[in-house]
C-alpha positions as CSV (number, residue, x, y, z in Angstrom):
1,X,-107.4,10.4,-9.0
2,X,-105.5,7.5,-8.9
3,X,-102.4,6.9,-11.0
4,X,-100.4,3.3,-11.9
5,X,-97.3,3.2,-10.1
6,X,-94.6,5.0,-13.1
7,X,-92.3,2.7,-14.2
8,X,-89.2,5.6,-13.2
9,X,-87.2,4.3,-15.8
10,X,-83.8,6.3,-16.9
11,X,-82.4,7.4,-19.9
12,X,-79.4,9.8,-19.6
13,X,-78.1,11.9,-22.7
14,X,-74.6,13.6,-22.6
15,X,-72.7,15.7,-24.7
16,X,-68.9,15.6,-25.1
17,X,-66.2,18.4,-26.7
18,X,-63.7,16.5,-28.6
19,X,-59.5,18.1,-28.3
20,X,-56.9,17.3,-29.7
21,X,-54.9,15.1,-27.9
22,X,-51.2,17.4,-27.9
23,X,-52.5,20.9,-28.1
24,X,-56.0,20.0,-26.0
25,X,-57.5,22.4,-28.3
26,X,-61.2,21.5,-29.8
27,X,-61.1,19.9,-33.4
28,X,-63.9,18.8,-35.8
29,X,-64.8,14.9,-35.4
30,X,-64.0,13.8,-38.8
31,X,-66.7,12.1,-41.2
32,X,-65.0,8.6,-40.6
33,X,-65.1,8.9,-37.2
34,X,-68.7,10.0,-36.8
35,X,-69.3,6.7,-39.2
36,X,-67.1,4.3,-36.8
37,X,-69.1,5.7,-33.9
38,X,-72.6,5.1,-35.8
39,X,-71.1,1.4,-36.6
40,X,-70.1,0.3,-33.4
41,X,-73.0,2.4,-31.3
42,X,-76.1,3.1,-33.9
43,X,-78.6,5.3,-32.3
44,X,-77.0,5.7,-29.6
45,X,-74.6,8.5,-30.6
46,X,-75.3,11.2,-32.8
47,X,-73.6,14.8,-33.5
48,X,-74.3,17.8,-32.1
49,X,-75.3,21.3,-33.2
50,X,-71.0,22.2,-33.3
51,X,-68.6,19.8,-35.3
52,X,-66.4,19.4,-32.3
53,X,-69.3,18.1,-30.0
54,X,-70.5,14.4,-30.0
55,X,-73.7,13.2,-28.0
56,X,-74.3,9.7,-26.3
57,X,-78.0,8.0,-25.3
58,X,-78.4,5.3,-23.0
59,X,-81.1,3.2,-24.0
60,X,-83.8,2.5,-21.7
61,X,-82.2,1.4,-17.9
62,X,-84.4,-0.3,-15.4
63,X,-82.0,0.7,-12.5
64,X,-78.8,3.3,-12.3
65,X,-77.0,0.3,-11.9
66,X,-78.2,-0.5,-15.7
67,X,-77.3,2.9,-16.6
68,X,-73.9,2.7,-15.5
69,X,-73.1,-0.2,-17.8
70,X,-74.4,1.5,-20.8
71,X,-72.7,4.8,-20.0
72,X,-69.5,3.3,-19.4
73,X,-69.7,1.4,-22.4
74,X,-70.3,4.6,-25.0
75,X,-68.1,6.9,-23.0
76,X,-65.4,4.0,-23.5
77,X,-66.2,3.2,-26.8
78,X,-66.5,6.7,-28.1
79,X,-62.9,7.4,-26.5
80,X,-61.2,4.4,-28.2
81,X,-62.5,5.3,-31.4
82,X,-61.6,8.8,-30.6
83,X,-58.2,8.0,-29.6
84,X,-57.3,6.4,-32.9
85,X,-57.6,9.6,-34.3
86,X,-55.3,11.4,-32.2
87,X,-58.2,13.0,-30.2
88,X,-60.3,12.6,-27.0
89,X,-63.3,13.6,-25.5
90,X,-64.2,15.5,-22.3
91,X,-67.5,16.0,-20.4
92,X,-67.6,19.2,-19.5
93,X,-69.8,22.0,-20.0
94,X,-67.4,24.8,-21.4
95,X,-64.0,23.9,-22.6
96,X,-61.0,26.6,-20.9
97,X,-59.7,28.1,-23.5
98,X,-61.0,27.5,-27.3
99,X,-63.1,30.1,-28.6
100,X,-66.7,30.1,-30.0
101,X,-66.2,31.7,-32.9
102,X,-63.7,29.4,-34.7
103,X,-66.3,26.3,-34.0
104,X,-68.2,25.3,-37.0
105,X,-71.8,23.7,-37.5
106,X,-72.4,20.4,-38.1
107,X,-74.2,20.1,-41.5
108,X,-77.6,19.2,-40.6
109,X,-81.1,20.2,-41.4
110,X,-82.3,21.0,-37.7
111,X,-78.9,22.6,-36.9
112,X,-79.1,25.2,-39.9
113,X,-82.7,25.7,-38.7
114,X,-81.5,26.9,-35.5
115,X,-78.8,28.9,-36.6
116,X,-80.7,30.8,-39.0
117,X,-83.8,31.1,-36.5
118,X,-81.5,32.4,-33.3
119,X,-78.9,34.0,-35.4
120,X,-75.9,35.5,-33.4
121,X,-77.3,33.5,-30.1
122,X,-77.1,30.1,-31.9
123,X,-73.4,30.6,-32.4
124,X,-72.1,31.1,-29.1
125,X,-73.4,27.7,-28.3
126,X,-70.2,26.1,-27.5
127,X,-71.7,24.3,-24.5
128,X,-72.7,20.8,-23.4
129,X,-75.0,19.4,-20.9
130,X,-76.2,16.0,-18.6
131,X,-80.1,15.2,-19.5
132,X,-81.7,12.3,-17.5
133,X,-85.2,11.0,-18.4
134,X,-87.5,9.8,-15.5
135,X,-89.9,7.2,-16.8
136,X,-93.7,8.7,-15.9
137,X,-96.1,7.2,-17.9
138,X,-99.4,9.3,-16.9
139,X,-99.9,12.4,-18.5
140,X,-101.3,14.7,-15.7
141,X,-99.0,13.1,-13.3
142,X,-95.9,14.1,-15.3
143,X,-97.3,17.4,-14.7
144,X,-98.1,17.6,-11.5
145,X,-94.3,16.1,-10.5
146,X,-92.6,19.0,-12.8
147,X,-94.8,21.4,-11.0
148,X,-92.8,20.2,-7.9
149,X,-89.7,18.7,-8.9
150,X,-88.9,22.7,-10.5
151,X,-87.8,23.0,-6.3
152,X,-85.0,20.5,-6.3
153,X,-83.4,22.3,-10.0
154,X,-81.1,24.5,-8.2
155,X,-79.7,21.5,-6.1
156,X,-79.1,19.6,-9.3
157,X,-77.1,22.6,-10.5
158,X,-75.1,23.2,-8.1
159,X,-73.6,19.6,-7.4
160,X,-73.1,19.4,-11.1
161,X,-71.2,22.6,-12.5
162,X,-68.6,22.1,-14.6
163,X,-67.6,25.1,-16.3
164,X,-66.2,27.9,-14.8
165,X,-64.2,29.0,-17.9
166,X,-64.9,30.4,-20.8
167,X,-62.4,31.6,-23.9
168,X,-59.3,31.7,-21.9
169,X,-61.0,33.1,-18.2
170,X,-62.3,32.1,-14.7
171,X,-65.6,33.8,-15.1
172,X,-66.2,33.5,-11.5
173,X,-69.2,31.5,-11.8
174,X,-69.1,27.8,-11.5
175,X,-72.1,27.0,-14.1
176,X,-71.3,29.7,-16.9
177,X,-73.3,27.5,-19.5
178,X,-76.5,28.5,-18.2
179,X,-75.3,32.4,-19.2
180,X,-75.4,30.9,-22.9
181,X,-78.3,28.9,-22.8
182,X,-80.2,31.1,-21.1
183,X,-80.0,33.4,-24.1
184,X,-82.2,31.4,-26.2
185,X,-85.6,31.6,-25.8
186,X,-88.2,28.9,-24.2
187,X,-85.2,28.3,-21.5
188,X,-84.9,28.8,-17.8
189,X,-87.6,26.8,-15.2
190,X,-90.8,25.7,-16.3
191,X,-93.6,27.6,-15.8
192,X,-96.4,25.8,-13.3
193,X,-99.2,24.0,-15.3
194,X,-103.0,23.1,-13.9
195,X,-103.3,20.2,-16.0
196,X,-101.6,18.4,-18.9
197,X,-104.2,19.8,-21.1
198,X,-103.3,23.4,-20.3
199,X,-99.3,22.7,-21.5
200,X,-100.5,21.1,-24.2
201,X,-102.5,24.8,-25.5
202,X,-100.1,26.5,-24.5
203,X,-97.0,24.7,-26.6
204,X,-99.4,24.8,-29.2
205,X,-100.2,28.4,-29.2
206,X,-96.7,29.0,-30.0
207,X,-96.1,25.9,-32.6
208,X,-99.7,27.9,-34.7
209,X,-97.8,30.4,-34.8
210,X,-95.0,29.1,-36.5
211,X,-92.7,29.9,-34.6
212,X,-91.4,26.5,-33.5
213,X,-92.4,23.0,-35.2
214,X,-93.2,21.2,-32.2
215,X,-92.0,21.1,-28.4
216,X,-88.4,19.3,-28.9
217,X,-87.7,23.8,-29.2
218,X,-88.6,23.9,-26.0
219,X,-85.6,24.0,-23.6
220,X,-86.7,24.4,-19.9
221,X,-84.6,23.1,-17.4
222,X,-87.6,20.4,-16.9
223,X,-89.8,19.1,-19.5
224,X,-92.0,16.6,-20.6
225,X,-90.3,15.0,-23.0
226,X,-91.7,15.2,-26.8
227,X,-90.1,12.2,-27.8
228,X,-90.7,9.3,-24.7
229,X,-93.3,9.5,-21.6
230,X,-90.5,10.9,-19.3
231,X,-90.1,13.6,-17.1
232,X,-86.9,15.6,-18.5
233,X,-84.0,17.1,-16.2
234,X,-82.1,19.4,-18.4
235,X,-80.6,21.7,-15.8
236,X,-77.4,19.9,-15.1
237,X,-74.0,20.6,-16.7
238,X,-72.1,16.9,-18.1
239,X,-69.7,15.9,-15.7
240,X,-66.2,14.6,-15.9
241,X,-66.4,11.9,-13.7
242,X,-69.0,9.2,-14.4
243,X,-69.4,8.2,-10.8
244,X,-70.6,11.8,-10.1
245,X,-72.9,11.4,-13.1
246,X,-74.5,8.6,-11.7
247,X,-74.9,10.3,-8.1
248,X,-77.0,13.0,-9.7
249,X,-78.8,10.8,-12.3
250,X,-79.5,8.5,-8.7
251,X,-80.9,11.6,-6.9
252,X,-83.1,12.6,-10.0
253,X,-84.1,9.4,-9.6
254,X,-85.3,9.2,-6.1
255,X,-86.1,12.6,-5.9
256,X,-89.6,11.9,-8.2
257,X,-90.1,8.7,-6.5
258,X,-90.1,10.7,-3.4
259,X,-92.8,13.1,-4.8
260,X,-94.8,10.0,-6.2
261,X,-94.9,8.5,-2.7
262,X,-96.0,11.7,-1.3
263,X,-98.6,12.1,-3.6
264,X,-100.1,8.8,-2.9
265,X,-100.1,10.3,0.5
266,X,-102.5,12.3,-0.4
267,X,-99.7,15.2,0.2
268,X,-97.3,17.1,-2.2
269,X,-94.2,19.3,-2.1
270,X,-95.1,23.2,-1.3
271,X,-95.1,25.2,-4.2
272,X,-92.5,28.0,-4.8
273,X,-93.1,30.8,-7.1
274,X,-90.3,30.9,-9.8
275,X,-89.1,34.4,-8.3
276,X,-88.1,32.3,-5.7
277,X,-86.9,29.0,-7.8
278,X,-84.7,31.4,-9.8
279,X,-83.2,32.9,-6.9
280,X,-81.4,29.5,-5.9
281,X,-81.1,28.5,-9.6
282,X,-78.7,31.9,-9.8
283,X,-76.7,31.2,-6.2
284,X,-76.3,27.4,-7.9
285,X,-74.5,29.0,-10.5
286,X,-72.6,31.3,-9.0
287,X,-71.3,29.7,-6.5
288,X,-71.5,26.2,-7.5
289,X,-71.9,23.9,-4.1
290,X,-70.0,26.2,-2.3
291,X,-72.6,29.1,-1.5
292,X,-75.7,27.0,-0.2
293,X,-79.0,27.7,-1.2
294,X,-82.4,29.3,0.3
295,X,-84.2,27.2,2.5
296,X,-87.5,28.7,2.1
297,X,-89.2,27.4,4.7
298,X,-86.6,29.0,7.0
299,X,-85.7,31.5,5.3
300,X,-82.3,31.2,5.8
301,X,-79.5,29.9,3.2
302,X,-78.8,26.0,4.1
303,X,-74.5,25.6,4.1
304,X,-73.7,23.0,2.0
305,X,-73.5,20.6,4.3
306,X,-77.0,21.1,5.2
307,X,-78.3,21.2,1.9
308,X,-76.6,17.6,0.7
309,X,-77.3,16.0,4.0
310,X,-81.0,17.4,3.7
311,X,-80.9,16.0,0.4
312,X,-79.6,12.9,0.6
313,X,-82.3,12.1,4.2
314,X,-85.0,13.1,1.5
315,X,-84.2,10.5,-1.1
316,X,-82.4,7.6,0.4
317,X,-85.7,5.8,1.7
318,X,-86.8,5.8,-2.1
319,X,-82.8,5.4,-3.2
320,X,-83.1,2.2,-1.4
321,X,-86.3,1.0,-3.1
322,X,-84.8,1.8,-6.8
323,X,-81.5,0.0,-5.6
324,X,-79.3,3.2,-6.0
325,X,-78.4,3.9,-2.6
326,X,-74.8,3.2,-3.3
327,X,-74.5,5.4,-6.4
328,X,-76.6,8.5,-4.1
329,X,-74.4,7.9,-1.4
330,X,-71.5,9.1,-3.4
331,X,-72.8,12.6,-3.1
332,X,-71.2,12.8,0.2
333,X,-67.8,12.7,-1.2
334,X,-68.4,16.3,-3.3
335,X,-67.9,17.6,0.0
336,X,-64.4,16.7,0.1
337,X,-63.6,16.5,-3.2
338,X,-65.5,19.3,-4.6
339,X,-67.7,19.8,-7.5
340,X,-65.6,19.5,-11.3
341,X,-65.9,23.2,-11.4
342,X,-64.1,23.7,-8.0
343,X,-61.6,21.3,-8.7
344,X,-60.8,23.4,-12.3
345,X,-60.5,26.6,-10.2
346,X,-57.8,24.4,-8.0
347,X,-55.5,23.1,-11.0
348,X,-55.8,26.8,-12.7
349,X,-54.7,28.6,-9.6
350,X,-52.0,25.8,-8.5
351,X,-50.3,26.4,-11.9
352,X,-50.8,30.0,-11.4
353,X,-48.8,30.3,-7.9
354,X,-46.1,27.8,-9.1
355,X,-45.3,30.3,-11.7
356,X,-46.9,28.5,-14.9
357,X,-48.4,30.8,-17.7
358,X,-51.9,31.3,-18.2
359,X,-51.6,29.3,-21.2
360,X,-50.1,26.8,-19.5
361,X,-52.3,26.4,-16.5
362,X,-55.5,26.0,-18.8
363,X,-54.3,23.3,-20.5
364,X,-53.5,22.2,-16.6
365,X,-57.0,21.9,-16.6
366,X,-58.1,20.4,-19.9
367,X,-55.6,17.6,-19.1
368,X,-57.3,17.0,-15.9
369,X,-61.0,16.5,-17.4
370,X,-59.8,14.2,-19.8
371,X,-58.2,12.1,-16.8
372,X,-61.0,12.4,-15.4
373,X,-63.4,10.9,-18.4
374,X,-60.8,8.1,-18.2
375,X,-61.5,7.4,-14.5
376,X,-64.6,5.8,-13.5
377,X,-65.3,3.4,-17.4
């Protein structure tokens, strides 16, 4: 059957912990701020489940390029107005050192929903992430590309982890955010679908039953979005610096034009069962970039190297058609300058061997995501 060309729009969502700019401990956004960062941004920025997170839209982009300009803008903007209140934001997923259960909901209907539907796993939800929306208009072909896109969630991952920490301790894991999420239900990778018709009874099976009021409660690491025809990536942590943001929102990108051009091919990407998918989802967070993944096909694990050049050969043909190149060629320079969660580890154990505390060198690290934020806008 033939499909019209999707428009492969983006729209990218992410959500920011606020600190305190001396102590770089979390705080509450205060009322008046929230309401100067509804005034100068409207939709655009809302709260978020915890009273020390803030979320940030995009509005539709034609090209990463357009998303650039509207992310700079509400990163900027939401700092400045941040700033005048002796606070500033950070994107990463887990802040070092501040504790989940001093955090306190934001006052909303949906939010006291949740907490009273997931109970003691709603409140450890001191987490943020990186969404990015992939304009596909057709229903079945949404489908059919999250079917095969589920291969290329582990790769996302892994080049964005940023958040090794969590209340006060290297975990050891690069991505400890998915260990929080994936304690709520309806998480994880998608399952695979025959049709659009078959996700659609199987969401509703669940939503008769009450248990959920409609699909927004489901939280796979890919969706079809309930709210826009889009193709979802939820599987990435929110990264400090924006020009890393935008490689990764340029692969996803080029990734699903790729697929789309193969389908037109009358071919398709070789399906994986999850077993397998889940395997490389856990070395992704882990080990971050630094373990490589599976290659199935070989059966071997690809060195990083060999993953991100494989990678970046794959998309930059359809990079070049969505004028992105630029922004996916950037993922080249991970290599040398590591992921955000590899660079944490670095500032941590540097302030370790010069003799700082513990205390000290986490806050080492805090300081250096907000640099960060301040970098690329």
């Amino acid at each position: 059957m033939e499909h019209r060309e999707p428009s492969f729009t983006l729209g990218v969502e992410e959500e920011y912990l606020l600190v305190d700019a001396e102590t770089l401990e979390l705080v509450e956004v205060p009322e008046p701020l929230m309401k100067e960062c509804l005034a100068h941004l409207g939709k655009s920025v809302s709260p978020e489940f915890l009273r020390c997170q803030i979320e940030v839209g995009t509005g539709v982009c034609d090209t990463v390029a357009d998303a650039r300009a509207d992310l700079s803008n509400l990163r900027r903007t939401v700092k400045e107005l941040c700033n005048g209140y002796g606070m500033t934001p950070i994107a990463a997923s887990t802040h070092p050192f501040s504790m989940w259960q001093e955090q306190e909901f934001t006052d909303k209907e949906r939010y006291r929903d949740l907490e009273r539907d997931l109970a003691g796993v709603a409140r450890r939800m001191l987490i943020c992430g990186m969404h990015v929306h992939v304009g596909i208009e057709d229903d079945e072909l949404r489908i059919q590309l999250m079917n095969q896109f589920r291969y290329f969630l582990p790769h996302l991952l892994a080049l964005s982890t940023s958040s090794p920490f969590w209340e006060g301790r290297e975990t050891g894991l690069h991505s400890y955010r998915l260990t929080v999420f994936d304690n709520l239900p309806r998480t994880g990778l998608p399952p695979s679908f025959t049709s659009f018709a078959e996700y659609q009874r199987a969401v509703q099976t669940i939503i008769d039953t009450k248990a959920i009021e409609d699909s927004t409660k489901i939280w796979w690491d890919l969706r079809p979005s309930a709210r826009f025809p889009t193709l979802e990536s939820r599987i990435c942590d929110v990264m400090p610096k924006l020009d890393e943001a935008l490689a990764i929102v340029a692969l996803t990108q080029s990734l699903m034009k790729m697929l789309y051009t193969l389908q037109q091919q009358n071919k398709q990407w070789r399906h994986f069962d999850n077993f397998l998918i889940a395997e490389n989802r856990w070395r992704a967070q882990r080990y971050g970039l630094q373990g490589g993944l599976i290659d199935f096909g070989t059966g071997k694990v690809s060195p990083p190297e060999e993953m991100l050049v494989e990678l970046i050969t794959l998309a930059e043909p359809h990079a070049k058609d969505l004028k992105c190149d630029d922004e996916l060629g950037r993922l080249r320079n991970m290599l040398s300058n590591g992921t955000s969660s590899q660079r944490q580890v670095a500032t941590y154990n540097n302030a370790i061997k010069v003799g700082e505390s513990q205390d000290i060198a986490l806050k080492k690290v805090v300081a250096s995501l907000v640099s960060e934020f301040d970098a690329d806008i």
